[in-house]
C-alpha positions, 0 to 999 in steps of 0.5 A: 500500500505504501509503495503504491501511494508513493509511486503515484506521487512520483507518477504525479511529479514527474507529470508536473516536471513534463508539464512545465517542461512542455511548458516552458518550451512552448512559451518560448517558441511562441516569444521565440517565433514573435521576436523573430517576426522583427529581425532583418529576411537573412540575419539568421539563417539563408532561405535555404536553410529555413526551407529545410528546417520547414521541411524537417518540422513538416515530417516530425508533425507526419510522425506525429499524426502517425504515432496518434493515428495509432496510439490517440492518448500518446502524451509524449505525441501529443505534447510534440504536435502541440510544440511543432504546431506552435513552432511553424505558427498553426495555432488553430491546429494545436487546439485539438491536441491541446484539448486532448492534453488536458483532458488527459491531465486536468490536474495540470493547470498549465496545460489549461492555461496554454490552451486558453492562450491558444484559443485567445490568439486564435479567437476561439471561444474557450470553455465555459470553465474560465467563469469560476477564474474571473474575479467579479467586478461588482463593489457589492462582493 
């Protein structure tokens, strides 16, 4: 009994770590992609690099679908689509993984918040439960 509570709170932890992780990344991509968009055509890479590193992002994306198509609860997958989705700016198309990981991980917030940001850029409607998070405006509360 001890050792499955413990493993459970290691299983939780190492959810957590991932979660932040993925995270993290993903707010970079996302500042990464936006702070590019003012950089001079060549400063970093020439065109035909930057074709390549498209292609390369394309074929990962594929391998994705692929492993999903398979396998629909893939987390490992599913953060990968999310993350290369946000990297080549295909906001929309990172909502449905998104919605997958959190309805695989409610008990991480940062999912939650990552797709709320998502559906915000994209102007999709987010879900319902962002009522129980606004703070009432009323000076009767």
């Amino acid at each position: 009994m001890f050792e499955g509570s413990r493993g459970k709170k290691i299983q939780r932890v190492i959810v957590i770590l991932i979660a932040l992780a993925f995270i993290g990344t993903s707010v970079f991509g996302i500042f990464a992609m936006f702070g590019s968009a003012n950089q001079q055509p060549g400063s970093d890479l020439s065109r035909a690099e930057r074709e390549e590193a498209i292609q390369e992002l394309q074929v990962q994306e594929e391998n994705y679908e692929v492993i999903l198509a398979r396998e629909p609860e893939n987390q490992v997958a599913l953060q990968g689509l999310v993350e290369i989705r946000l990297q080549t700016g295909d906001f929309e198309n990172a909502i449905a993984p998104m919605e997958k990981l959190v309805e695989l991980n409610p008990e991480v917030p940062e999912y939650q918040a990552l797709l709320d940001q998502l559906k915000q850029t994209t102007n999709v409607a987010p879900e319902n439960n962002q009522e129980e998070t606004q703070i009432p405006t009323s000076p009767d509360n």
